[in-house]
Every structure is written in C-alpha cells, then in structure tokens.
Backbone bond lengths (Angstrom), bond angles and torsions (degrees), N, CA, C in turn:
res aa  C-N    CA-C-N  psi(-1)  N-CA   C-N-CA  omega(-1)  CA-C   N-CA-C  phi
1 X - - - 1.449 - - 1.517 109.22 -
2 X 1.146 131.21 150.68 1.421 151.68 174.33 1.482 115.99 -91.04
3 X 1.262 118.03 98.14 1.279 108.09 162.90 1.591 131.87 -74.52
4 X 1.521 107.55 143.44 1.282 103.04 -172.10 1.588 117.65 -124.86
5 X 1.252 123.18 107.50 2.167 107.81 -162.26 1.523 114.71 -54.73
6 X 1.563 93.81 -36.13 1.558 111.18 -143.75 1.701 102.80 -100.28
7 X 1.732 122.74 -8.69 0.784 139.86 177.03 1.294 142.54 -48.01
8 X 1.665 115.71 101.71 1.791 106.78 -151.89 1.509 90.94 -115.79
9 X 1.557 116.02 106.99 1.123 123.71 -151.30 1.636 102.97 -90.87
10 X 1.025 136.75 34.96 1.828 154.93 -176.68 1.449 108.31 -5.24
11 X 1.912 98.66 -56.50 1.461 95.89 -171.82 1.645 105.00 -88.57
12 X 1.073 130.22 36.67 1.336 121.62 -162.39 1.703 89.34 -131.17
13 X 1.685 130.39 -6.27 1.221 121.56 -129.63 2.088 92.90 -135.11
14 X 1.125 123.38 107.97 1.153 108.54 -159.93 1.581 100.46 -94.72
15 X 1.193 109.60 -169.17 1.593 116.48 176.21 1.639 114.56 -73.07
16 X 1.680 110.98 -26.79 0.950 116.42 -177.32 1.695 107.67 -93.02
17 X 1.494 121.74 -21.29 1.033 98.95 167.52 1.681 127.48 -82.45
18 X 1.725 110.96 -16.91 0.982 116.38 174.09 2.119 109.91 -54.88
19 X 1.257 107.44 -57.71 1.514 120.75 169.99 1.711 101.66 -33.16
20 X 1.491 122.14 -51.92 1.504 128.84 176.90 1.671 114.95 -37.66
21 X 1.621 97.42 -67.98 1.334 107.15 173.29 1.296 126.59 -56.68
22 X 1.411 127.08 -36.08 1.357 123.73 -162.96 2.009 94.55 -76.04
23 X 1.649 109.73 -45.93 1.510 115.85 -174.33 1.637 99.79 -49.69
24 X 1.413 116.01 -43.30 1.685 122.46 -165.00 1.462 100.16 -60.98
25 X 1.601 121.01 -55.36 1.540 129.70 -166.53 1.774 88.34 -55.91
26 X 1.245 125.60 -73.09 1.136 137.05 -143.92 1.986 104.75 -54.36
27 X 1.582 90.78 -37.99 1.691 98.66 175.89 1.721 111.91 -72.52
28 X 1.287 101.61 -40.24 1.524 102.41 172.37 1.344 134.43 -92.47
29 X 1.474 122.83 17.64 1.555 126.42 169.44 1.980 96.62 96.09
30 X 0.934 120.43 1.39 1.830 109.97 146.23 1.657 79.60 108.52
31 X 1.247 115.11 169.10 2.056 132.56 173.46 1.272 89.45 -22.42
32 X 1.155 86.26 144.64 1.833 122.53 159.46 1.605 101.75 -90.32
33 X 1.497 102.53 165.92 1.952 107.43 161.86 1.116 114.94 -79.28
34 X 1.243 123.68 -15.04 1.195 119.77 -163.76 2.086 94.80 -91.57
35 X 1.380 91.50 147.46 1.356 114.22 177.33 1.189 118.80 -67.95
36 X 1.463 124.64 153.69 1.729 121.35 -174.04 2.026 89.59 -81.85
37 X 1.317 76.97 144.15 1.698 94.61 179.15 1.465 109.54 -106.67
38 X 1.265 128.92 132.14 1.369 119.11 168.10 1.683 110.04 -141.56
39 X 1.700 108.20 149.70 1.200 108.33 131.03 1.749 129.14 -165.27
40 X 1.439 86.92 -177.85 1.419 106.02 -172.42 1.843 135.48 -100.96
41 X 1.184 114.71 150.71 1.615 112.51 166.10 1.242 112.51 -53.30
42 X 1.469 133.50 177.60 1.406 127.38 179.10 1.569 97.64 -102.11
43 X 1.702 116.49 -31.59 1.235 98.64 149.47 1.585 128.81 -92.12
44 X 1.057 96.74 61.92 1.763 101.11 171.05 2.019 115.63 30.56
45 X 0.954 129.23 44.50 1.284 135.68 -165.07 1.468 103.58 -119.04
46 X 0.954 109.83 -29.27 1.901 112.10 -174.53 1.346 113.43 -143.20
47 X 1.106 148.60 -179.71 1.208 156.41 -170.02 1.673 122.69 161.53
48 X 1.625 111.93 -158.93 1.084 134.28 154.57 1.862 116.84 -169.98
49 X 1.701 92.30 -171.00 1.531 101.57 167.43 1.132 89.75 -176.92
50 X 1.161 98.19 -176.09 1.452 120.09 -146.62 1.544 103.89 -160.48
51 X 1.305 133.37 131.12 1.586 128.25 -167.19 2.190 88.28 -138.80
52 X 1.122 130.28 157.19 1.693 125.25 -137.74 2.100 77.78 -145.77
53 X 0.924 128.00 134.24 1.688 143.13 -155.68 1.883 84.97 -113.67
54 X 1.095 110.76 178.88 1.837 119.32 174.89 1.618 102.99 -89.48
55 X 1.761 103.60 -26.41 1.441 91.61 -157.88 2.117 101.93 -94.22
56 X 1.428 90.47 26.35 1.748 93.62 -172.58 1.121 124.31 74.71
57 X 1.836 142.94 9.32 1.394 141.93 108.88 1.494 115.81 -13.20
58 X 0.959 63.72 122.01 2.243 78.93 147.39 1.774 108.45 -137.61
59 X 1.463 83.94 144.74 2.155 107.63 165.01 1.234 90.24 -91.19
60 X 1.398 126.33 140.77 1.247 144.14 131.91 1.543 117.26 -105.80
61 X 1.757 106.55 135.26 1.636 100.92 173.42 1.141 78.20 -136.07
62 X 1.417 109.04 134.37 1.162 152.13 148.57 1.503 128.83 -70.71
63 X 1.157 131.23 94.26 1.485 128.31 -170.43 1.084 139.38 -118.34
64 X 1.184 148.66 168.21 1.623 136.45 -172.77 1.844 101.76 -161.04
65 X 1.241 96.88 156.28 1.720 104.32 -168.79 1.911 93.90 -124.73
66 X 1.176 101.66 153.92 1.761 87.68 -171.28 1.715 75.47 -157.49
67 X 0.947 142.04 135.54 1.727 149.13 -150.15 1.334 89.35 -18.78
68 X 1.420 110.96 -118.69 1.913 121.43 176.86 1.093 122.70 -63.51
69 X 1.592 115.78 -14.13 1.425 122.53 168.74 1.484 133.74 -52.79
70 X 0.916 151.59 99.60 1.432 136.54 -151.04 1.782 108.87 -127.39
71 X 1.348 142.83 101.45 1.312 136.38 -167.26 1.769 120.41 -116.68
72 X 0.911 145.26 152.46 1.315 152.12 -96.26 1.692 111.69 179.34
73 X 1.391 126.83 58.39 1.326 93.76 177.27 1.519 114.57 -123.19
74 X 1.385 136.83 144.80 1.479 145.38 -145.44 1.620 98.35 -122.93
75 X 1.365 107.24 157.24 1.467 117.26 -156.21 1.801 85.99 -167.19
76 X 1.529 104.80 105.93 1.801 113.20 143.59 1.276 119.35 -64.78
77 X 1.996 125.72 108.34 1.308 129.59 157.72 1.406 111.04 -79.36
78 X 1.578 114.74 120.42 1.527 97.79 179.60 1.692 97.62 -94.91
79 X 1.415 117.74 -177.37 1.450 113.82 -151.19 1.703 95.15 -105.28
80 X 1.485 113.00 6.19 1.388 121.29 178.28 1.335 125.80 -87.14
C-alpha cells in the first residue's frame, strides 16, 4: 500500500462517513493540526484514513471495495 499525508480520499468517503467525522470533531473539540492521513492498495480495492481531533484522537475508516460492494469500518485511536 502507498501511503499518502496529504491525501483527500473523496471517492473513498461516503455521506455516512462524512456524518462520522463531523459527530467525532464535535465530541473531541473540532480538527486536529495534524493532516488527514491516508492509504491505499495499488489496486485501489482497500484502504484507509485517518482524520486527527484537537484533543489528540484520531477516526480511522478502514475500507474495502468488493465489485458494488462497498464497506466502511471506523475505529477511535485515543492518543494514550
């Protein structure tokens, strides 16, 4: 997989995960400095990212593409 820092993964990012992030910022004091981290398969089939909270959380979603199948799963890192 390829990591990417600066990586704003759009098509990777659903409506429901967008809804994820905004609930996560709002529980943890709004963006972190730190940059969304991502990466990918070389065939683009699986991945992640990672978006960084103020209070030192991170969301991670973890994802995978399977033909039309498309899956989604999220994980709180606390910074402890």
């Amino acid at each position: 997989m390829q990591q990417d820092e600066s990586a704003q993964p759009s098509d990777d990012v659903s409506p429901d995960a967008e809804d994820r992030i905004r609930d996560f910022f709002a529980r943890h004091g709004g963006p972190g400095r730190a940059p969304r981290r991502a990466e990918r398969s070389a065939a683009g089939h699986r991945g992640w990212y990672e978006v960084a909270a103020a209070d030192g959380c991170r969301l991670r979603c973890e994802w995978s593409r399977a033909g039309g199948r498309h899956e989604l799963k999220f994980f709180e890192i606390s910074p402890h």
